[in-house]
N, C-alpha and C positions, 0 to 999 in steps of 0.2 A: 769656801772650805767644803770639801767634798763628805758624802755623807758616810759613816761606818753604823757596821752593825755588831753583836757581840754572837759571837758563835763557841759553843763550848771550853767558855776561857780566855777566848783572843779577841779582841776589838782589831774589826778588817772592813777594808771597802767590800764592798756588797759581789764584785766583779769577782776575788777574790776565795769568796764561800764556798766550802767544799764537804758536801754529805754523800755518804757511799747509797750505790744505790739500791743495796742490800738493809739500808734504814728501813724498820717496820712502818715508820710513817709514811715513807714514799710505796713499800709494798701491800700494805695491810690500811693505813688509814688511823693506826694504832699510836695516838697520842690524843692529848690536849692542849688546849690555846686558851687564852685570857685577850682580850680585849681593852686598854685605859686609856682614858682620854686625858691629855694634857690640854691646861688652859695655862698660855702666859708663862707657862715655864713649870705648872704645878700641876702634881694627879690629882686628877679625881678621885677620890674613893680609893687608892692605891691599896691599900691594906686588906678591905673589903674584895676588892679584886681576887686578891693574894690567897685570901680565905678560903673565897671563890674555887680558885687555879686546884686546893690542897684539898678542897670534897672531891672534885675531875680525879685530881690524881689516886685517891684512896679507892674509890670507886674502881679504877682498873687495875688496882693493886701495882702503881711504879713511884719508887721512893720518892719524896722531892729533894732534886739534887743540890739544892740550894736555902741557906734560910733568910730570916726576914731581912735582914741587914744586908746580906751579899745579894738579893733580887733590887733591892729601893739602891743601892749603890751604883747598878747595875743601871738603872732606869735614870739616876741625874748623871751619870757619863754620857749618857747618849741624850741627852736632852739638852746638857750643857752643850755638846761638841754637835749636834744638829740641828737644833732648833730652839735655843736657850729662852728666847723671848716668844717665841709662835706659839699659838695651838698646833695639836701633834699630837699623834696616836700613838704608844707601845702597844708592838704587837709581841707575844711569847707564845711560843710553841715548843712542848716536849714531846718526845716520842721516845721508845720504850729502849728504843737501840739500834742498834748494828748487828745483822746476823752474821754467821758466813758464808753461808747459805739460806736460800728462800725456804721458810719450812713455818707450817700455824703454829707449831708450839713454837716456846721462847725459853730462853736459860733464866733462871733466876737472878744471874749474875752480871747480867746486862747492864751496862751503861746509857743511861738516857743522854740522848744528846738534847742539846737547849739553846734557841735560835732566840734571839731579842732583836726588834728592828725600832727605831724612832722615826714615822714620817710625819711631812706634814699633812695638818687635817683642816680642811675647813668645814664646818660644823655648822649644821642647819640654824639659822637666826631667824630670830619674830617673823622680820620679811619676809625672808625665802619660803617660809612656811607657810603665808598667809592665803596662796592660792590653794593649796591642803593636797593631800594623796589620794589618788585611785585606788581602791582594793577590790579584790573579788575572793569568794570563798571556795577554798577547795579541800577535797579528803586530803585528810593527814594520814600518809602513808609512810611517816617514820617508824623506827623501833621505837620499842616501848621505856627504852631510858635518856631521854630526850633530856633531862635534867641534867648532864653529864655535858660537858662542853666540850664533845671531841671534834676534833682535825675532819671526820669522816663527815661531809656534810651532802654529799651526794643527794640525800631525797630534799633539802633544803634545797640547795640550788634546781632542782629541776621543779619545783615546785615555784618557784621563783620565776625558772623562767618562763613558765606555763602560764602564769598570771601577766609576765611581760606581756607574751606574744597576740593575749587578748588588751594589749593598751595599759593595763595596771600597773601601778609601781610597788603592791604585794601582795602577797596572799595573806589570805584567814585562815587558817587552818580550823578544821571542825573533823572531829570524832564524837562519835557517838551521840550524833546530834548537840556536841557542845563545843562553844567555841574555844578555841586553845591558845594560841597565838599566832602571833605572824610567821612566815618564815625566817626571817632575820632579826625578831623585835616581838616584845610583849605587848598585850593588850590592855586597853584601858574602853570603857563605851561611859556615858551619861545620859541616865533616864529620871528626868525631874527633877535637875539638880544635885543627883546623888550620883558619885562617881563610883563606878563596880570593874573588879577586876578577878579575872578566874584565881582560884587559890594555887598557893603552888603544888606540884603531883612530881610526879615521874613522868608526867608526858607534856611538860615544859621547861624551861629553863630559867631560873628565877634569877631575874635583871638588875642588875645595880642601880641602874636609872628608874626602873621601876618600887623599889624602894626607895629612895631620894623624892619619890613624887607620892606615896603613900603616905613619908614625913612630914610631907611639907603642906599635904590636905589638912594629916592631924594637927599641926602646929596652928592654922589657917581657918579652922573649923568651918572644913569641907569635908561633909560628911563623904567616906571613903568607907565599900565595905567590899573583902574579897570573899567572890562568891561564883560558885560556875554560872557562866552565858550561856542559854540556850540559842539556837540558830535562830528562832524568831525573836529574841530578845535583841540578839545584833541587828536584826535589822529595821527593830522599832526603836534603838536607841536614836536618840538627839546629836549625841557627837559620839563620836569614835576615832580613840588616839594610837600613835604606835609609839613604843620606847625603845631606843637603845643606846647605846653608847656613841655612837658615832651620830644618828639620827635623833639625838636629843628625845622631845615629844613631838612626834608630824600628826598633825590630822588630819583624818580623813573626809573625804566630802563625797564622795560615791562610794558606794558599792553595789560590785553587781552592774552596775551602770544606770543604778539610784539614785537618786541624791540622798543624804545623812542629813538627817535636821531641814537646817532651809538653802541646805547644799553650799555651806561655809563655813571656816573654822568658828565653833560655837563661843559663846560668855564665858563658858566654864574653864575653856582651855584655852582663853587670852589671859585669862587670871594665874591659871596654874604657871604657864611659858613664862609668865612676866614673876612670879615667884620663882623659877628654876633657873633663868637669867639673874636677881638678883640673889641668888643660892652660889651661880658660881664667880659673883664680883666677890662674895666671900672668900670663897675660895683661895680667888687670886691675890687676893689683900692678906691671908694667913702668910704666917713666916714659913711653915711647910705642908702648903693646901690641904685640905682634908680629905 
């Protein structure tokens, strides 16, 4: 069965999809996107997402074209009809509209358009992680509303691939001499057992995975405190984790071309992984995952 996606309305093959190319997203960068991870047929966190999607949205002032029922109806058409049983990511992206011309101002009267895709994901496990991520640190040269989860990711990706090109699989970002996060993914470091994580600001983006592993400290009593990193703090931490949605928690075992700790995924975040893997057999065992 071939895979479809929902494009403003219509469930179509992908081949199919057709955005004018006067959309502010394609000209301007002018939208936002959400990220959910399916396990087994179930979201993660769908709702939270959703939450998520509607601060992005308020934030640039575009209505949400949709409500809670017509987005989650939305998301089991395409899960059922592409990947009913698999893990699988929902991607959603809105943008602000269609101009008729190329122009920075916008009509008020605009129609967002709204792309949903279901693919499959295969998603970091115990194993695959247990060799851990390269990172290295570099200036955080985004704008200052990094909390906003838009489409426009341009300093993300070059940032990204800055850290590739030196062997790394991500950056650290640090301002102001304080750690921020990754470029794809939040941060987590452990110094003596205590797990610390920057607070949220404006000059990150507060992760759904990254709460899920804040809960699951307090539930676990793992002492958990969010609190800014300084640059020498990162890099006298013992472990240092990355989160997100697709990358689960990876840790990190260099930096800098360091080693972290004793240069392998530490105690602290075999215990957390082995809570976040039985977090989502919950999940998948709920009647409509959580």
């Amino acid at each position: 069965m071939s895979e479809i996606l929902y494009l403003n309305g219509d469930y179509i093959a992908p081949t199919e999809a057709r955005i004018s190319v006067f959309d502010r997203g394609f000209m301007f960068g002018d939208g936002v996107y959400e990220v959910i991870p399916v396990y087994s047929g179930k979201l993660l966190r769908g709702k939270a997402h959703l939450a998520r999607l509607q601060n992005s949205l308020d934030a640039i002032d575009i209505p949400n074209p949709l409500s809670l029922t017509a987005w989650l109806e939305i998301f089991s058409t395409l899960i059922t009809h592409n990947h009913a049983d698999a893990d699988s990511v929902i991607y959603l992206q809105i943008t602000r509209g269609t101009m008729s011309k190329r122009d920075h101002a916008w009509s008020s009267d605009m129609q967002p358009n709204v792309l949903v895709t279901c693919s499959e994901q295969f998603y970091a496990s115990q194993d695959s992680a247990t060799a851990g991520a390269k990172a290295v640190t570099l200036a955080d040269t985004r704008w200052s509303d990094c909390h906003i989860k838009t489409i426009n990711l341009l300093p993300n990706t070059m940032l990204l691939q800055k850290a590739m090109d030196q062997g790394a699989d991500e950056a650290i970002l640090i301002r102001k001499n304080q750690a921020i996060e990754g470029s794809q993914s939040n941060l987590f470091i452990v110094k003596d057992d205590i797990v610390l994580t920057p607070p949220k600001s404006r000059h990150m983006l507060g992760g759904i995975t990254r709460e899920i592993i804040i809960e699951l400290c307090k539930q676990n009593k793992i002492i958990c405190r969010e609190k800014e990193i300084n640059e020498d703090e990162l890099h006298r931490a013992d472990e240092i984790w990355l989160s997100s949605s697709t990358r689960e928690i990876l840790p990190v075992v260099t930096l800098n071309q360091h080693a972290v700790g004793k240069g392998r995924p530490g105690v602290v975040w075999q215990q957390i992984i082995q809570l976040y893997q039985d977090y989502k057999l919950r999940v998948m065992r709920a009647p409509d995952g959580r």
